[in-house]
C-alpha positions in Angstrom: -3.5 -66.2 -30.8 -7.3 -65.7 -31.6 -9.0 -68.9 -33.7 -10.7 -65.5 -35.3 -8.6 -63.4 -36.1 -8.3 -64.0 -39.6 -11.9 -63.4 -39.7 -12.1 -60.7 -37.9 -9.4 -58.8 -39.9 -11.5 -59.3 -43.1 -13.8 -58.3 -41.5 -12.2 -55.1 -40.3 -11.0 -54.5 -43.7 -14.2 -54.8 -45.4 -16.0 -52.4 -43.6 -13.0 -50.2 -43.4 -14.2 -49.3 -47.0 -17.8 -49.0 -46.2 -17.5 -45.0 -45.0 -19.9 -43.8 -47.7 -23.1 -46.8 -47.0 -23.4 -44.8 -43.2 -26.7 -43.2 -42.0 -26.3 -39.5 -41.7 -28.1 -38.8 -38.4 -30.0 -35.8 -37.0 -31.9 -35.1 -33.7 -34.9 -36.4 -35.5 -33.3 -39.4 -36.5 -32.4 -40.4 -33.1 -35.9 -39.2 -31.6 -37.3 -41.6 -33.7 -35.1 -44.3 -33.0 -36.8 -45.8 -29.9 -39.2 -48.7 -28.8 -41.7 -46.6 -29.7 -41.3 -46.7 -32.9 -40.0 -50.7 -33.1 -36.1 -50.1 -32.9 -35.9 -52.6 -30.0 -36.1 -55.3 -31.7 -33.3 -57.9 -32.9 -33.4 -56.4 -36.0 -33.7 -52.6 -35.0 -30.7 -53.5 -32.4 -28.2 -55.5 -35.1 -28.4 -52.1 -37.6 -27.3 -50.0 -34.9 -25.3 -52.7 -33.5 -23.8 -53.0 -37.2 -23.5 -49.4 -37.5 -21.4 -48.8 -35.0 -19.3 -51.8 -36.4 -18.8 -49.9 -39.6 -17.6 -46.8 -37.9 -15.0 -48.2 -35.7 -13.6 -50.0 -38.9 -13.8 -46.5 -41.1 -12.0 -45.1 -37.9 -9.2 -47.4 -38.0 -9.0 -47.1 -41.7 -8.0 -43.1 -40.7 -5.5 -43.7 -38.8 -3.8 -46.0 -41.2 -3.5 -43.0 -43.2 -3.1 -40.6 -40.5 0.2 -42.4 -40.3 1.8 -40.5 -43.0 1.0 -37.2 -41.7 2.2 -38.1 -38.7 5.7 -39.1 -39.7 6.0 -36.3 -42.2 5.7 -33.9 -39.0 7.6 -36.0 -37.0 10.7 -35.7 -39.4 10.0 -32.1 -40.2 9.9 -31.2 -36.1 12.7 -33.9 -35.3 11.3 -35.3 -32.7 11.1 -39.0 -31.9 8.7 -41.1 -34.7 9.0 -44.1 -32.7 6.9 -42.1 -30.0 4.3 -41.2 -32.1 4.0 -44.7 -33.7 3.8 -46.1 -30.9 0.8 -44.3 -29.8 -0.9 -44.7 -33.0 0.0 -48.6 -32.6 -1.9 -48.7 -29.3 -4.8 -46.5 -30.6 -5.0 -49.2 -33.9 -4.9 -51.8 -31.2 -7.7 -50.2 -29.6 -10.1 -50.0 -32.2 -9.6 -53.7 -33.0 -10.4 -55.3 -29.8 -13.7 -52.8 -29.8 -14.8 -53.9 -33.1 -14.8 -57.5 -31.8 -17.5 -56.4 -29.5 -20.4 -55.9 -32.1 -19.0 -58.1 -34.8 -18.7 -60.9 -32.1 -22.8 -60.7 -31.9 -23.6 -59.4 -35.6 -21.2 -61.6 -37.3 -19.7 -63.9 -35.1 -20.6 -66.9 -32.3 -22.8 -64.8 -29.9 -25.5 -64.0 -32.7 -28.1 -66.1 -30.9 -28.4 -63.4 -28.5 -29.9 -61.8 -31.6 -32.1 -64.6 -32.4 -33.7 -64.9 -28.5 -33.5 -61.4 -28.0 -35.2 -61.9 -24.3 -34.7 -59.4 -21.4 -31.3 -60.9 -20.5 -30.1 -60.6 -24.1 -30.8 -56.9 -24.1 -29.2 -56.3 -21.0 -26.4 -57.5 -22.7 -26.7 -56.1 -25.6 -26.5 -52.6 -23.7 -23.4 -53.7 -21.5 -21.9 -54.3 -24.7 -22.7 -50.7 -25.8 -21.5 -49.5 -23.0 -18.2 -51.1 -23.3 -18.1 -49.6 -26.4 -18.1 -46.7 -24.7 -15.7 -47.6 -21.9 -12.8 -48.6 -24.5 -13.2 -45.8 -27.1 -13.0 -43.3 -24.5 -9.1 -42.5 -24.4 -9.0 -42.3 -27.9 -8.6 -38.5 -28.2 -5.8 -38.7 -25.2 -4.1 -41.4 -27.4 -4.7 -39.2 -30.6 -3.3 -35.9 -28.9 0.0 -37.6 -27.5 0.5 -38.6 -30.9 -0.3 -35.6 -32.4 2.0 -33.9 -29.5 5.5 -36.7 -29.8 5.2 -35.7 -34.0 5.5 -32.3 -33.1 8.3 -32.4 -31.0 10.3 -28.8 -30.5 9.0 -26.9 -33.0 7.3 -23.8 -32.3 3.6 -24.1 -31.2 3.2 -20.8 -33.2 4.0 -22.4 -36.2 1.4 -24.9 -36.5 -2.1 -22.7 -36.8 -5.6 -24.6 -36.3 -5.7 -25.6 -39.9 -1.9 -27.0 -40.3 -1.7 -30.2 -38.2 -2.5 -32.4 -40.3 -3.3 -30.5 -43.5 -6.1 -32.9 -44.2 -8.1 -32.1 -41.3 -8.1 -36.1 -40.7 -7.9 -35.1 -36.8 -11.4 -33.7 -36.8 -12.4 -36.2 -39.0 -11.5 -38.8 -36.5 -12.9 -36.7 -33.8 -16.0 -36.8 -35.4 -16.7 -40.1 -36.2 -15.5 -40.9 -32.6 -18.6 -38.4 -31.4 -20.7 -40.2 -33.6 -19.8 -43.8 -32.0 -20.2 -42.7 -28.2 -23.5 -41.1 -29.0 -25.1 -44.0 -30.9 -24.0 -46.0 -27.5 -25.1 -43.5 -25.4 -28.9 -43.0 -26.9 -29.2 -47.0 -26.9 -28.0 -47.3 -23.4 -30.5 -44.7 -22.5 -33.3 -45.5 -24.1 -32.1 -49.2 -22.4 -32.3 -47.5 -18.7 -36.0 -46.5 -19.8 -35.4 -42.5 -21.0 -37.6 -42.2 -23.7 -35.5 -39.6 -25.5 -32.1 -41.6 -25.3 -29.4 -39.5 -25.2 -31.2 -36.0 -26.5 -33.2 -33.7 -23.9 -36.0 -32.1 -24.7 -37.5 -29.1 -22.3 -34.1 -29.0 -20.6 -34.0 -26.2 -18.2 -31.1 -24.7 -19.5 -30.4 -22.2 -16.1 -30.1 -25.5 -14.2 -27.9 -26.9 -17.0 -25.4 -24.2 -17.2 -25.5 -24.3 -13.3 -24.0 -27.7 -12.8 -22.0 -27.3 -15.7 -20.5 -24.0 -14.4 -20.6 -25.6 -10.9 -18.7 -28.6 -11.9 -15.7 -25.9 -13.5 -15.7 -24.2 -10.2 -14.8 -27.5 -8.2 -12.0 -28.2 -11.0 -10.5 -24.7 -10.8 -10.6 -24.8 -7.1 -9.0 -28.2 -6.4 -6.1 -27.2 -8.6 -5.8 -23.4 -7.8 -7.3 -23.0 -4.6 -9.8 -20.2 -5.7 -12.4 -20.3 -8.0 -14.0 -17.2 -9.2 -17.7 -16.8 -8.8 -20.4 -17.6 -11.7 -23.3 -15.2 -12.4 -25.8 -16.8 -14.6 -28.0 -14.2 -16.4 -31.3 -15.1 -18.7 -31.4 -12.8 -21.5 -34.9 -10.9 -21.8 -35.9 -13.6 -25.1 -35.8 -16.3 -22.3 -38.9 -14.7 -20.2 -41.3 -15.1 -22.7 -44.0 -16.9 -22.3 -43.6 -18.8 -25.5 -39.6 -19.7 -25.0 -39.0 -23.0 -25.5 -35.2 -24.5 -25.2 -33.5 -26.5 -28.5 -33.2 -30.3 -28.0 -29.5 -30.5 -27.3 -26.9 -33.4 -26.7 -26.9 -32.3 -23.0 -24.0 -34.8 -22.0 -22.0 -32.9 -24.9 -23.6 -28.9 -24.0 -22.5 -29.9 -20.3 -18.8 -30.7 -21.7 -18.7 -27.3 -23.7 -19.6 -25.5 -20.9 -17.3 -27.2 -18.5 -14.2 -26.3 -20.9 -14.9 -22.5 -21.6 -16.0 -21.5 -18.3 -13.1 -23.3 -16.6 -10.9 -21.6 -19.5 -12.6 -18.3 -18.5 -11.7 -18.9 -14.5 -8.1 -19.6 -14.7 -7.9 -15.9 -17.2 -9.6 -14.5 -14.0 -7.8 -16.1 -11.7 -4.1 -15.2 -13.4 -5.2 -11.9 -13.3 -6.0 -11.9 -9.9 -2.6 -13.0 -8.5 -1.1 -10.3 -11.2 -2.6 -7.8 -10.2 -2.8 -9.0 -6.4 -6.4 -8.3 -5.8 -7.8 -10.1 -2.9 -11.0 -11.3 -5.1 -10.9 -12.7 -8.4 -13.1 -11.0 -11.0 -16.4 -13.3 -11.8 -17.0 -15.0 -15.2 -20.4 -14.1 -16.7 -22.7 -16.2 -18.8 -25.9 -15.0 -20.6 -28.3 -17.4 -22.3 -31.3 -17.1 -24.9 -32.5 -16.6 -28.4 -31.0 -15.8 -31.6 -32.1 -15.3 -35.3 -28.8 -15.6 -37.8 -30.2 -15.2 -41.5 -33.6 -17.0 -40.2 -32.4 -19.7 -38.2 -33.1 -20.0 -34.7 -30.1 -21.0 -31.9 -30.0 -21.3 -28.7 -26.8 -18.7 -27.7 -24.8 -19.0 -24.3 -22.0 -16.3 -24.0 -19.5 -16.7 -21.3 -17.2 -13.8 -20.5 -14.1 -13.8 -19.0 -11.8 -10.3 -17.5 -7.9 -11.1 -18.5 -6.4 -9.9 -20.9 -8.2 -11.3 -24.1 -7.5 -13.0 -26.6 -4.2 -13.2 -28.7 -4.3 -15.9 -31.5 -8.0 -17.4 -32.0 -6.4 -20.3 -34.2 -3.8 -21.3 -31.8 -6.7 -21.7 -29.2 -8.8 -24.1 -31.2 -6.2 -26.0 -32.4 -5.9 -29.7 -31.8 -3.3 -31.0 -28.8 -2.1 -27.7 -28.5 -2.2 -26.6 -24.9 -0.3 -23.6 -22.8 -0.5 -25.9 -19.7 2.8 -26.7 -18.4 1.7 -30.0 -16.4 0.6 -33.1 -18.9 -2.2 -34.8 -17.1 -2.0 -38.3 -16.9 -5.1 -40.2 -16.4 -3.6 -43.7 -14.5 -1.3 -41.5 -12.0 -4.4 -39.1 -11.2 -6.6 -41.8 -10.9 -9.4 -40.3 -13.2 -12.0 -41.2 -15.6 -12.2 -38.6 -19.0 -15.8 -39.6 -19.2 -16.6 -37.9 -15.8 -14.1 -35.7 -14.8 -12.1 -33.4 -16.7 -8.9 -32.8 -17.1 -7.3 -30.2 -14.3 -8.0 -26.9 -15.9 -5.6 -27.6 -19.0 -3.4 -30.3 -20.4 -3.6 -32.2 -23.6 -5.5 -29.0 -25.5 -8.5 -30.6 -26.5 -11.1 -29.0 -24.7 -12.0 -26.3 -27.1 -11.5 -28.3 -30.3 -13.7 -30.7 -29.0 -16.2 -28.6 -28.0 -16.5 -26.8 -30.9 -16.7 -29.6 -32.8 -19.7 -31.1 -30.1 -21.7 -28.1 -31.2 -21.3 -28.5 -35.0 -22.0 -31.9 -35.3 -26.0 -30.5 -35.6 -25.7 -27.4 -36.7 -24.2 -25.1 -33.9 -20.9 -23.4 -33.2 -18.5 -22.2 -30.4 -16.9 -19.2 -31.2 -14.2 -17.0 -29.1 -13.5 -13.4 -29.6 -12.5 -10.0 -27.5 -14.8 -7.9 -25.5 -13.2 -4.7 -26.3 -14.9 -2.8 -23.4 -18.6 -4.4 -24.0 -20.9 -4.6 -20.6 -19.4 -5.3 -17.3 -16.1 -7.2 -18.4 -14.3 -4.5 -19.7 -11.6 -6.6 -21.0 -10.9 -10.1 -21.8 -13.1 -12.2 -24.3 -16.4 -13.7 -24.3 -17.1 -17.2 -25.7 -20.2 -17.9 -27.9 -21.6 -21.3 -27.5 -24.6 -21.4 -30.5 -27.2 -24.4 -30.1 -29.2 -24.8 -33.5 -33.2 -25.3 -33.1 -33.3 -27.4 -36.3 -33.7 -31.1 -35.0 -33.8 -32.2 -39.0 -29.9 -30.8 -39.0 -28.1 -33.9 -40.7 -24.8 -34.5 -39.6 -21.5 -35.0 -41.5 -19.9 -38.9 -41.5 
């Protein structure tokens, strides 16, 4: 079908085994990647360019072994393996017609856009990054049906956060999939003229929990007709005169947020309508410093009033969701990349979250108030931002 294709499958394959030759990045890392510093050339552009080649192939080499965990659960639970092959098919699928994208211009007939990289060229070159972005963003909707079809009726009790699969290959995927969106993001930005790409520095972080929690009150009232109110507190660390906020991933902080506060609404809200109370109890959130064994984070805490919190792995575990309606992104008529999900679904929120903050050091963290400050019951989330920008991440 494609004069390529045998070329681009050795390709594929090739690079497929290059996991271990990737640049482990940190905040520093992509501060310093800019024009500033000569990464706008042809040459700085083709190694991230390349990069991000090598990842989509290591990517597809995980699902090809993702396979096997996926049918042994499927027979254990079952359920239907064509389902869940069939979604890994498309995912496979996926991934190839992305990696044509930066192998057509690092390997293949477009390279002389490399050679005369001119202001057109790089305008290209971005759009191409960004349709990086475009295409690899329903992977983790693919990845959860899958996940979700190889389950089939067994008990959501019996598979903790740790069990499905045993090889933790689903956060390994997850990973390398942050990885990929936020090479594309920083070069896109820096392409649109931000100087710090895809990190902020000196965010304001009371105006970034604001349209975060602001953006979880619109979701949780469009699909339940009430959203409970938001009170945003600074914590005394943040009125010093020498506070100064973490560079964070805000596109990635703003998604955290989103999912726990939204989490924390809809616990308030089904409270409200048990206990028929004409107001539903607000969801607090705190921000500022904290020193854990000399290290420095940024911590957000965001408190809910239900009931609390029963089984902490079953919470954080991958594609596994209490919501009773699947959303489906064609029939809503939605894009994942800027609205999320109605209130719960697919159970990937939290996973994902947590895993946003770890990439560079931080953690999310969920646990029971047991009658601490004004919410007297149900649980408080822990979102921790690290301060160390030379934090290397994992591949």
């Amino acid at each position: 079908m494609n004069a390529f294709a045998p070329a681009i499958q050795a390709s594929l394959l090739s690079d497929a085994r290059k996991g271990a030759s990737l640049r482990r990045w940190s905040v520093r890392d992509l501060l310093c990647y800019s024009s500033s510093n000569g990464n706008d050339t042809a040459e700085g552009v083709e190694s991230l360019l390349r990069e991000v080649q090598i990842r989509l192939a290591v990517q597809h080499g995980k699902l090809s072994s993702f396979s096997t965990s996926i049918e042994e659960h499927a027979k254990a639970a079952g359920s239907d393996i064509e389902r869940a092959r069939s979604c890994l098919k498309s995912l496979m699928q996926l991934h190839e017609n992305t990696y044509l994208l930066p192998y057509r211009i690092v390997d293949g007939d477009w390279r002389g856009l490399l050679e005369k990289f001119t202001r057109p060229n790089r305008k290209y070159v971005a759009g191409v990054f960004d349709e990086i972005m475009s295409r690899h963003g329903s992977a983790v909707e693919t990845l959860a049906d899958a996940v979700i079809h190889a389950r089939g009726g067994m008990e959501r009790r019996e598979f903790g956060e740790q069990d499905f699969p045993r090889d933790k290959s689903v956060e390994s995927f997850l990973h390398s999939r942050l990885m990929i969106q936020l090479l594309c993001d920083h070069y896109i930005s820096l392409n649109k003229g931000k100087s710090t790409g895809a990190v902020s520095l000196g965010a304001d972080m009371a105006g970034v929990i604001d349209d975060a929690s602001t953006e979880a009150r619109h979701v949780c009232d469009a699909n339940l007709g009430v959203a409970p109110e938001v009170h945003i507190q600074p914590e005394e660390s943040v009125g010093r005169h020498d506070f100064q906020p973490p560079p964070i991933i805000r596109s990635w902080l703003h998604h955290a947020i989103v999912e726990v506060t939204k989490n924390a609404m809809t616990s308030n809200v089904q409270k409200h309508s048990i206990q028929s109370e004409s107001i539903p109890p607000g969801v607090h959130i705190s921000f500022g410093t904290k020193i854990i064994c000399s290290s420095k984070f940024l911590r957000i805490r965001i408190k809910d009033q239900d009931i609390g919190l029963t089984n902490k792995e079953l919470a954080f575990g991958f594609a596994q969701s209490s919501s009773q309606k699947r959303w489906d992104r064609l029939q809503e008529q939605q894009s994942y990349a800027a609205v999320r999900q109605p209130l719960g679904s697919l159970g990937v929120g939290l996973p994902l979250s947590r895993l946003m903050l770890r990439v560079f050091g931080g953690n999310l963290d969920v646990s029971n108030n047991d009658g601490e400050g004004d919410a007297s019951s149900g649980c408080t989330a822990t979102l921790m931002i690290s301060y160390d920008d030379s934090h290397i991440a994992e591949n």
